[in-house]
C-alpha positions in Angstrom: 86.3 115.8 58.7 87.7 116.4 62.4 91.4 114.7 63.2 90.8 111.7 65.3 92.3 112.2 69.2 95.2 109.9 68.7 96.6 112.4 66.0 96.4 115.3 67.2 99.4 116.6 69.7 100.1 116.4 73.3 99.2 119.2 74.8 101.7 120.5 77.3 101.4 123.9 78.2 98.0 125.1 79.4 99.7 127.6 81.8 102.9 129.3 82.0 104.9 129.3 85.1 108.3 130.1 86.3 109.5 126.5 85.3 108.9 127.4 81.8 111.3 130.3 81.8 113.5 128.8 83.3 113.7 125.9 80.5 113.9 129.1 77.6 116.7 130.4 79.2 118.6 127.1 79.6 118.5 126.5 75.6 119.0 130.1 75.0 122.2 129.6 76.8 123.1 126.1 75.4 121.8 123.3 77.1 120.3 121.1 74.9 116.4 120.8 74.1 115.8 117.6 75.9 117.9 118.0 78.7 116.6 121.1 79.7 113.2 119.2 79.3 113.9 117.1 81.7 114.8 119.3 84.1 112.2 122.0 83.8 109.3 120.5 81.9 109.3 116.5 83.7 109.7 115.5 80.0 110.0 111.4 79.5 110.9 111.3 75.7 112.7 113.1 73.1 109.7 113.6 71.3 107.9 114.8 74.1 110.6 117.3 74.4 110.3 118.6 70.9 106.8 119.3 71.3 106.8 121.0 74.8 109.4 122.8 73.2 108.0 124.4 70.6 104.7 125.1 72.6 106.6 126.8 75.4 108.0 128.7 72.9 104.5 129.4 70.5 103.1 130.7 74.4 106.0 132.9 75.3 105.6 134.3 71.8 102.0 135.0 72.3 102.6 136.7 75.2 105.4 139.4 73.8 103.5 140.2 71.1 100.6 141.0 73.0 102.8 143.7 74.6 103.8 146.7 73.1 107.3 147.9 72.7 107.9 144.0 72.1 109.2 143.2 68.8 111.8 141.3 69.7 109.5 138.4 70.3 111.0 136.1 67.4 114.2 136.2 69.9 112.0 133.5 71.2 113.1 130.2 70.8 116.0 131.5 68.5 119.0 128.9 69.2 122.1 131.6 69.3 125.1 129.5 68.9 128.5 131.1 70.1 131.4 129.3 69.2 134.9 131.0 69.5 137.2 130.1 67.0 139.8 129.2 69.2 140.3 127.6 72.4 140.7 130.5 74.9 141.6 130.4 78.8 140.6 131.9 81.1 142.0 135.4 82.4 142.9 133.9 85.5 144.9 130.8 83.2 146.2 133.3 81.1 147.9 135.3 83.7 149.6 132.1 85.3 150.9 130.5 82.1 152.4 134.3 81.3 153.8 135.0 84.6 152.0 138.2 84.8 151.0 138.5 88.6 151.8 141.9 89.9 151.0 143.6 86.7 147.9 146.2 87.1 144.4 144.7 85.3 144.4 147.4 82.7 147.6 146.0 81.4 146.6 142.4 81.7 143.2 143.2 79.9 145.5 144.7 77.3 147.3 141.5 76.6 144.6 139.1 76.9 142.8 141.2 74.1 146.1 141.0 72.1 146.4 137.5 72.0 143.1 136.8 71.8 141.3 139.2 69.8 137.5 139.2 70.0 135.8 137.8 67.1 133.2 140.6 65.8 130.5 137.6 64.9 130.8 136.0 68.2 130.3 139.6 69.6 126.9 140.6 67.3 125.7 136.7 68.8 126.5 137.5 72.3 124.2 140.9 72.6 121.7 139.1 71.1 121.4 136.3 73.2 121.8 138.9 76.0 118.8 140.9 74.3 116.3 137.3 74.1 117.9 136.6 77.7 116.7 140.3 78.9 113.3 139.9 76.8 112.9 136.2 79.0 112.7 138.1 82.5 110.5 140.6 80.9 108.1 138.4 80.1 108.6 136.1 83.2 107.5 138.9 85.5 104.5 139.8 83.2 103.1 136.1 82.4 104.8 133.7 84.4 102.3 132.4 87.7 103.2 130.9 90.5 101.4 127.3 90.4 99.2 127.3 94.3 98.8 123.6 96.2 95.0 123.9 95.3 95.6 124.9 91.3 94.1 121.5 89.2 97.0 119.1 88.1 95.5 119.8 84.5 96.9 123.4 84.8 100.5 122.3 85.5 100.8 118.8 83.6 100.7 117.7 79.7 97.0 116.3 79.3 97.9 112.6 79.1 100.0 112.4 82.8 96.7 115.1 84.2 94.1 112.6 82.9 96.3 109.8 84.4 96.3 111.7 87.8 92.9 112.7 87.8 91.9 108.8 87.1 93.4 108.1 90.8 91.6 110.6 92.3 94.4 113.7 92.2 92.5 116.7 91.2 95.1 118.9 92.5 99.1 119.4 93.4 98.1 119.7 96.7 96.7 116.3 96.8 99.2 114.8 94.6 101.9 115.9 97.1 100.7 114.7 99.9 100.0 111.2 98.6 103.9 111.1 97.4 105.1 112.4 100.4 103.1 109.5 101.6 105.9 107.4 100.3 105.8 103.8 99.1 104.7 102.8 95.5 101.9 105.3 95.2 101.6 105.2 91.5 100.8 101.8 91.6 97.7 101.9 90.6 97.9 104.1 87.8 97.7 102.4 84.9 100.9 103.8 82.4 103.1 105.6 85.4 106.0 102.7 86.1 109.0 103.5 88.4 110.7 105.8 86.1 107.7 108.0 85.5 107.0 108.5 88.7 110.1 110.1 89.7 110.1 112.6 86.6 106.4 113.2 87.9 107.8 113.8 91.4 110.6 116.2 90.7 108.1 118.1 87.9 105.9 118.6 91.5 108.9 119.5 93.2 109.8 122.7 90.5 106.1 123.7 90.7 105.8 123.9 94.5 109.5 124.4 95.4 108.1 126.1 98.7 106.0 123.6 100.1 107.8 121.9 102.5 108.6 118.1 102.1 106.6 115.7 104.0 108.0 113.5 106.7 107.4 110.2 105.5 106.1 108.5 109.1 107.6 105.3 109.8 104.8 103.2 111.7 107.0 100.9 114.3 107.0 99.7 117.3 109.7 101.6 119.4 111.0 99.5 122.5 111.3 102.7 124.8 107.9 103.2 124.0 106.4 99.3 125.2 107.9 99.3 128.4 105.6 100.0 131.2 105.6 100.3 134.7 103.2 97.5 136.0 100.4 98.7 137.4 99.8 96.6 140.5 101.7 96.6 143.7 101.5 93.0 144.7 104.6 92.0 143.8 103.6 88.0 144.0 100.4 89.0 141.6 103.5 90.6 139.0 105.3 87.6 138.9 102.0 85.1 136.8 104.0 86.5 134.1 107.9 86.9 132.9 106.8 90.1 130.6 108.6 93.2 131.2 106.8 95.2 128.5 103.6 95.2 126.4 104.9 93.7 123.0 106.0 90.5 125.9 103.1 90.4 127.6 101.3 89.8 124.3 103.7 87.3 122.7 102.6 85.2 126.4 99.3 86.0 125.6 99.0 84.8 122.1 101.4 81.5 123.1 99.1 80.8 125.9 95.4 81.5 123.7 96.3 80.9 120.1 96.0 77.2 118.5 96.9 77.8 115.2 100.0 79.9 113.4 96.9 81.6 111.8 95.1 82.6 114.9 98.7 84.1 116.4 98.9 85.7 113.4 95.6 87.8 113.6 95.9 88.0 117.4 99.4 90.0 117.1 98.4 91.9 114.1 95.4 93.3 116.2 97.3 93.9 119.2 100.5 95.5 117.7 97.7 97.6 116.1 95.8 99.1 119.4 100.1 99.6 120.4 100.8 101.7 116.7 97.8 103.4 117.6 98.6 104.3 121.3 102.5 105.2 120.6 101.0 107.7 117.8 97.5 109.3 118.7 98.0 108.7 122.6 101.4 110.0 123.2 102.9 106.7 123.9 100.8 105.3 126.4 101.3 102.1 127.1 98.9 99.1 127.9 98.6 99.9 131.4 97.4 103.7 131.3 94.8 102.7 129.4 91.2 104.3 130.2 87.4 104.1 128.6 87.9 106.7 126.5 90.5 105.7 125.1 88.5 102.4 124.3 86.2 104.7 122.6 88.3 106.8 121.0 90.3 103.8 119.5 86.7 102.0 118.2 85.9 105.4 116.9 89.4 105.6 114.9 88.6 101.8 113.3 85.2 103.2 112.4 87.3 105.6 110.3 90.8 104.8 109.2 92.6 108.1 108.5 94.7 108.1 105.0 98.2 107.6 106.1 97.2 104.5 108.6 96.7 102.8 104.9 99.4 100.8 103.7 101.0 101.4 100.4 101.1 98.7 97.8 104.0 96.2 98.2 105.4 98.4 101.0 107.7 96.5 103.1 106.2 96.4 107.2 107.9 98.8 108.9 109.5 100.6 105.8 108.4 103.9 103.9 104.8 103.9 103.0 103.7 100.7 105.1 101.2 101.5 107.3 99.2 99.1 109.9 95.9 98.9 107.4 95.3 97.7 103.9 92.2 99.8 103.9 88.9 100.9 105.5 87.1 98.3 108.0 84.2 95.9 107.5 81.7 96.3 110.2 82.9 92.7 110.7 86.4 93.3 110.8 86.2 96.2 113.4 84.5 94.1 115.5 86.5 91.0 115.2 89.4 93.9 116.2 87.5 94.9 119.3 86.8 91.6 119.9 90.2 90.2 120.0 91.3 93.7 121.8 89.3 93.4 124.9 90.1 89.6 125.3 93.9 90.5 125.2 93.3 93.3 128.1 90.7 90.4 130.0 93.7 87.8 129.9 96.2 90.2 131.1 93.8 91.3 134.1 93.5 87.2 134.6 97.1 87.0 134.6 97.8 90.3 137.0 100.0 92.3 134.2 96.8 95.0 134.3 95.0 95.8 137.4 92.3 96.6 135.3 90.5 96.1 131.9 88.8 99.5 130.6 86.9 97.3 127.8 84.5 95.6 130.2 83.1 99.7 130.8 82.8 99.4 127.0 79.7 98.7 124.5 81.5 96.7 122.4 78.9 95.4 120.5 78.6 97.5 116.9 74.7 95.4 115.9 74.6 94.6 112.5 75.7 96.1 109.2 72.4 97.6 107.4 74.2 96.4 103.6 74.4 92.8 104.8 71.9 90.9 102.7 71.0 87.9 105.1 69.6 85.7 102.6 73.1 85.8 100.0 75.4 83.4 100.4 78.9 82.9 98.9 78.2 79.7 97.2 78.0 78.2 93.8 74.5 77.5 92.6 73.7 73.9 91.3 73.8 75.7 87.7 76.7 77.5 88.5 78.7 74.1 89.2 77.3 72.0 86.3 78.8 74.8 83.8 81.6 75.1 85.5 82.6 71.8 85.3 81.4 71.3 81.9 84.0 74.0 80.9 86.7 72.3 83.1 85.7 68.8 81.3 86.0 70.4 77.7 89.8 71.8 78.4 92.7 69.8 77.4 94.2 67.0 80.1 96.5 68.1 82.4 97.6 68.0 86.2 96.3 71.0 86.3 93.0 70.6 85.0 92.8 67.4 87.2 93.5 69.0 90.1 91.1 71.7 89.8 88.2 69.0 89.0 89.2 67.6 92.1 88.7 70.4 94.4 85.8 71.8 93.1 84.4 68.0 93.5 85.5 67.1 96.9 85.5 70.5 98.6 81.9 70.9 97.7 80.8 67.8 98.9 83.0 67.3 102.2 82.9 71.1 103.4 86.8 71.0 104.6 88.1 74.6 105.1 91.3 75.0 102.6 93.6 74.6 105.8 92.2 71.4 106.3 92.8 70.0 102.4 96.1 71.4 102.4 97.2 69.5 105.9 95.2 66.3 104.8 97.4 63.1 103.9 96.1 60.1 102.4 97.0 58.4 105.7 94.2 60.3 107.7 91.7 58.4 105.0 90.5 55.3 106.7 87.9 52.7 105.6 85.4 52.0 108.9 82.4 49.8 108.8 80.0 53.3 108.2 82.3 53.7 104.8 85.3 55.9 104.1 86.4 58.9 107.3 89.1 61.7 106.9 90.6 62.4 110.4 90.7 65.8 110.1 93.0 68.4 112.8 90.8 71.6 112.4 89.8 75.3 113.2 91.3 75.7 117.2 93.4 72.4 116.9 90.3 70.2 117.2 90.3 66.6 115.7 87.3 65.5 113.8 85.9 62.8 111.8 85.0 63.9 107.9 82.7 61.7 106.3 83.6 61.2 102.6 80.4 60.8 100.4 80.7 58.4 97.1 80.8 61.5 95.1 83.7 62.8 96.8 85.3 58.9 96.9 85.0 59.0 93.6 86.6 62.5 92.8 89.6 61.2 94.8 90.2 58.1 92.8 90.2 59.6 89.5 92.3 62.3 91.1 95.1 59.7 92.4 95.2 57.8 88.9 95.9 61.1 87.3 98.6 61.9 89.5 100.2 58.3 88.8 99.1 56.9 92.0 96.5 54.3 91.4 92.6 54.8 92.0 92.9 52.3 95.4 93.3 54.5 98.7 94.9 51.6 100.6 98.1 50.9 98.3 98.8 54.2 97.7 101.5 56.1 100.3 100.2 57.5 103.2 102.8 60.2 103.5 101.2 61.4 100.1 99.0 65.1 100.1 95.6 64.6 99.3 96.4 67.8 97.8 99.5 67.7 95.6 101.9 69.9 93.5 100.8 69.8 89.8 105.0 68.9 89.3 105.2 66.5 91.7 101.9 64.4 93.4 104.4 63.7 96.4 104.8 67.5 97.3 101.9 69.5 99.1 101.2 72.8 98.3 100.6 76.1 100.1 97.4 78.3 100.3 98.1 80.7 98.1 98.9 78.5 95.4 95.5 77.1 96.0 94.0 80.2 96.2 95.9 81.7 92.9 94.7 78.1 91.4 91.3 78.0 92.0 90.8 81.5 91.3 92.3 81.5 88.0 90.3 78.2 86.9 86.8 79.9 88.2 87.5 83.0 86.8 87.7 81.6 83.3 85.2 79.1 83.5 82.7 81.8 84.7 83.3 83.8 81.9 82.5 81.3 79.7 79.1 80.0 81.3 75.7 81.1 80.0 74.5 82.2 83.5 72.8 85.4 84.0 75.0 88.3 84.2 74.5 89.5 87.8 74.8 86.0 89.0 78.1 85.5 87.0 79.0 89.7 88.4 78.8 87.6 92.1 80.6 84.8 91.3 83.8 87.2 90.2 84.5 87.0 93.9 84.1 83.2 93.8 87.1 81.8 96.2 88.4 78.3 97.7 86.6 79.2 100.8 83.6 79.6 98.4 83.1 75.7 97.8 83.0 75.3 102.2 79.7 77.5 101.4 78.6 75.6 98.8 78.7 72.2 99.9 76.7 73.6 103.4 74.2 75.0 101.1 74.0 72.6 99.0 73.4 70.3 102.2 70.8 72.5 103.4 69.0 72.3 100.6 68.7 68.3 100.4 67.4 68.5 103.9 70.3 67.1 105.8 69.8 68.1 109.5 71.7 71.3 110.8 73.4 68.9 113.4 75.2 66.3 110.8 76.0 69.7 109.0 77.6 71.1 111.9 79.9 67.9 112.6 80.7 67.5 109.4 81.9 71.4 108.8 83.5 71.5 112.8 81.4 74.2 113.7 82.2 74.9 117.4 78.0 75.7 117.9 75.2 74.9 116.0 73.9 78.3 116.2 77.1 79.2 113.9 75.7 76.8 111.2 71.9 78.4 112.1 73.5 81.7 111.7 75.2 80.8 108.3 73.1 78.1 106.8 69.5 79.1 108.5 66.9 78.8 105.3 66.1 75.7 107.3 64.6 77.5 109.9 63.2 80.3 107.8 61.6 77.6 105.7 59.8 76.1 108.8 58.8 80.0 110.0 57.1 79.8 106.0 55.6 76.8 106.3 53.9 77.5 109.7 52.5 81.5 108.8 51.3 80.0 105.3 49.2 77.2 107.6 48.0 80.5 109.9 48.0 83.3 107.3 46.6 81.4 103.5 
């Protein structure tokens, strides 16, 4: 019966290089196993060292007795201890402590032998370590191969760290250093590699490929000399619509002047301090100003196609080693959201005479559509998909936050509030009107808006309000309270990605635990907040409210973005009319 995997040994050496060697002669000459493991082998664990050991040793062995004129082969791995019997200086010591400078070295040699006679043991020990230290180079110049950046990390690592690697996508040391020169936590997503791993893995690379030169770890920021520009235009009165006397100023006016919200400015500088990343790096520091069509192109053509080291470590700080300006490739959407914003930013500063002229208007900035985008799926939670999920949430044990969740899912879905809105919303924006109960809401582009609040949702909110200890009645209770609270204390608000983490976390269990079909429940893994905004203008869809009420209700700046989003009621009218022409 064949040994199960998990008892057979760690295989370490597959082939021998100059590293191993080097490790032989360290213990040959004293230094113990696992220290020399360490250095040599990128060895975590003593046990680990043991068996590297001893199959560095069984390979080396092979090897000399494959030779001829080699029988010295069980030298190998023979631990040689020498260990004088007394404490002896040095001949240097010796000749201070006996006064003897000016006496020739024959004569000094004399006396030092005198007083410290050799011991004939120690000397037998010493030629034969000097015989396995001889037999070592031998051997290294016969065997020993120098690893290559394209040899297979397989070759070069124990099987366990090379199956780890090659999980991550590193077939070879040549791709394994350049994502660590990379910087940043790049074994982050290797399951089994922490912190300390990493570096053993690191400096094991660094005793393979002691040649290859170390990789500049590139620092993307934003360097001042670099942002200043000459302005453009020669009208001094045009120059002075704006008190910018570089690019990274001239956007901050820009995004004060355009932005409504602290998320807007947020996207607006992100996308800008891209395009000037991008220009300071790829476009030898050209600043807004000097910049031409082709560069347009050649900048939508670079979003099209992130290169590697434009993609930010994990948990790298911004501006530190390993952050880079993207998290990863772009959506078709999100490259043209980037144009977008891009060309508006060069269209304002032509408006406000910083540029004297805007490239982007030469520009097809129009990308179509994305081929992979299925028009008719919708991030929403199917009637079916909301009954079981509640269910589950009803069967779990009280508690704040089990109420809380019950209370999003049923109020979200039914108002169609974007989770910006929830989180600003007090219960002193609810007011009672003759048409039943409105939330004032402050929305997308710091618009105000009246949200109707169906029964279903009134209801939802009133058991949500006794369970945070504030009654069931909207009127008595404080207005300064959150409609969406803390789960430790119904007086505190809460931020989004505490709702995010929330909701999340409740959907993700509750799916799992539904009886839906398995590629409906595969879809609903991605289930977010923003998820139950879709759902309730589904859902509203589907009962045949009109696209209008929809599009007040959600705060959609055009009713062609609720067409665009919600449209089965159109395509259900284009049905009905070619089954009339075409039964």
């Amino acid at each position: 019966m064949p040994l199960l995997a998990s008892t057979q040994p760690t295989r370490f050496v597959r082939r021998l290089g100059l590293h191993h060697f080097a490790h032989l002669r360290a213990v040959a000459e004293g230094l113990p196993v696992l220290d020399s493991a360490r250095r040599y082998l990128g060895i975590d664990h003593g046990h680990q060292a043991t068996t590297a050991h001893q199959q560095t040793v069984d390979a080396v062995r092979t090897v000399a007795r494959r030779h001829a004129g080699m029988g010295d082969w069980r030298l190998i791995g023979l631990r040689i201890t020498l260990t004088p019997a007394g404490a002896a200086p040095t001949l240097e010591d010796f000749m201070l402590e006996q006064g003897l400078d000016g006496w020739s070295e024959t004569e000094v040699l004399q006396m030092y032998e005198d007083a410290y006679p050799a011991d004939p043991r120690q000397q037998r020990r010493a030629r034969l370590r000097q015989r396995q230290l001889a037999l070592l180079r031998s051997l290294e110049g016969l065997a020993a191969e120098k690893p290559l950046h394209h040899d297979l990390v397989t070759g070069w690592f124990d099987e366990i760290t090379a199956q780890r690697l090659l999980g991550a996508g590193l077939n070879t040391l040549g791709e394994l250093h350049q994502l660590i020169g990379r910087g940043g936590r790049w074994f982050s997503t290797m399951p089994g590699i922490g912190q300390t791993k990493a570096q053993r893995i690191a400096a094991h690379l660094r005793n393979l490929l002691p040649d290859l030169p170390v990789q500049a770890q590139r620092l993307f920021r934003l360097q001042a000399a670099s942002t200043v520009t000459a302005l453009a235009i020669n009208d001094p009165a045009a120059v002075g619509l704006l008190n910018s006397d570089n690019d990274l100023q001239a956007i901050e006016s820009w995004i004060a002047a355009r932005c409504g919200s602290d998320a807007t400015a947020k996207l607006y500088r992100r996308e800008a301090q891209r395009l000037l990343l991008w220009l300071q790096a790829e476009k030898s520091r050209k600043v807004l100003s000097s910049v031409n069509v082709e560069d347009c192109n050649a900048y939508m053509a670079f979003l099209a196609n992130i290169p590697a080291d434009w993609i930010s470590r994990v948990r790298a700080q911004p501006g530190g080693v390993g952050w880079a300006p993207f998290r990863g490739p772009l959506s078709l959407r999100s490259r043209q959201q980037a144009i977008t914003i891009v060309a508006s930013l060069f269209a304002w500063l032509q408006s406000a005479c910083y540029l004297s002229a805007n490239p982007w208007v030469l520009v097809n900035q129009k990308l179509g559509d994305d081929k992979e985008q299925h028009l008719l799926d919708s991030k929403a939670l199917s009637a079916a998909a909301m009954e079981q999920i509640l269910a589950y949430i009803e069967q779990q044990v009280p508690s704040a936050s089990r109420a809380r969740i019950r209370f999003i899912l049923l109020f979200t879905s039914t108002v169609g509030l974007r989770s910006a809105e929830l989180l600003a919303a007090k219960l002193g924006d609810l007011h009672h009107e003759q048409e039943g109960w409105m939330l004032q809401v402050h929305g997308k582009g710091a618009k105000n808006r009246i949200a109707a609040i169906p029964p279903s949702a009134l209801l939802a909110l009133h058991d949500y309000l006794h369970a945070r200890g504030l009654g069931d009645d909207i009127a008595s209770a404080p207005a300064q309270a959150p409609v969406l609270a803390s789960t430790l204390d119904p007086m505190s608000s809460v931020g989004y990605q505490a709702l995010y983490e929330h909701v999340r976390g409740w959907l993700s269990k509750a799916i799992a635990a539904t009886a839906l079909p398995e590629k409906e429940r595969l879809k609903l893994a991605q289930a977010s907040t923003h998820w139950l905004r879709h759902t309730f203008g589904t859902r509203a869809i589907a009962k045949g409210v009109p696209l209008d009420v929809i599009q007040a209700q959600m705060g959609h700046s055009s009713i062609q973005t609720t067409i665009n989003i919600y449209g089965r009621a159109p395509i259900q009218r284009r049905m009905d009319e070619l089954g009339k022409a075409f039964s």
